[in-house]
N, C-alpha and C positions, 0 to 999 in steps of 0.2 A: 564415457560422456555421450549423451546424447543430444541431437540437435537443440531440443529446446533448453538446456543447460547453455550450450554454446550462446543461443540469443540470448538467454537471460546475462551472461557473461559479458557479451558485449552492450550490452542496455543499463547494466551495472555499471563499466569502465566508461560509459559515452557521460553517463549521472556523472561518475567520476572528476571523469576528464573535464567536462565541458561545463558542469552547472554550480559545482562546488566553489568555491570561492575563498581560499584559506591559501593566505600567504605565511609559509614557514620555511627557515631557511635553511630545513635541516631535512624536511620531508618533500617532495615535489608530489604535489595529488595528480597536474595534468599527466605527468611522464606514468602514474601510478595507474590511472586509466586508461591511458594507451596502452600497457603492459596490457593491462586483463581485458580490453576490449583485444588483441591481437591473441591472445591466449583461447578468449570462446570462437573467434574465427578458425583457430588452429582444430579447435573442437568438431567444429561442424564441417570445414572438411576432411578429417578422421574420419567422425561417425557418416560422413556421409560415402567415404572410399570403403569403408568395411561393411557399409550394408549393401554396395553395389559391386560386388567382387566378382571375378569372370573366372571361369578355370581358365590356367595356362596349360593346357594339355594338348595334345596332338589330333588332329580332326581324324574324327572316327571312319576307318576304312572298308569300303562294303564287301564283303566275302563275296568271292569270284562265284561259286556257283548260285548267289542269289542274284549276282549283277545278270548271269548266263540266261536266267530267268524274265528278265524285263527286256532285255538285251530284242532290237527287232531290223529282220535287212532292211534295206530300202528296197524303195519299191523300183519294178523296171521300169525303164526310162519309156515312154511313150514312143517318141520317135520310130524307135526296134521295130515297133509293128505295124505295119502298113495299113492307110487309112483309109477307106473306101468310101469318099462325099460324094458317089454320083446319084442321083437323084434315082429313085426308083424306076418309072416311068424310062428316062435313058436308059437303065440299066438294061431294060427288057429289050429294047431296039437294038443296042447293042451288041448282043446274043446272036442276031436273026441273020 
């Protein structure tokens, strides 16, 4: 069944249920379109769980020598190497 079955289903059962107007004490038409309005409901979420299906499978694992390949150190810490902010100009006095 596909979705627009199911609408048609329930727009049938709502005719049904709700517009028809036949009293008999052997048939009930509301109960009769509530069946088949809850029948195309049933429908369209079916068709709508088996057209949106996910695999249940295990997430794919990357092979260590392609990981070894992207794979990067960090970088050294800044700190480590000594910074030299004196101004040129000092620098040269300072020498002397």
């Amino acid at each position: 069944m596909r979705i627009g079955a199911g609408i048609a289903l329930v727009v049938i059962g709502a005719v049904i249920a709700f517009a028809v107007r036949d009293t008999s004490e052997t048939f009930n038409l509301t109960a009769l379109g509530i069946i088949i309005m809850l029948g195309g409901a049933a429908g369209i979420w079916l068709s709508y769980r088996l057209a949106n299906r996910r695999p249940r499978s295990e997430p794919a694992v990357m092979d260590p020598d392609v990981e070894r390949q992207y794979r990067t150190d960090p970088p050294r810490p800044v700190a480590d190497d000594p910074i030299d902010v004196m101004p040129t100009h000092l620098r040269d006095q300072k020498r002397h």
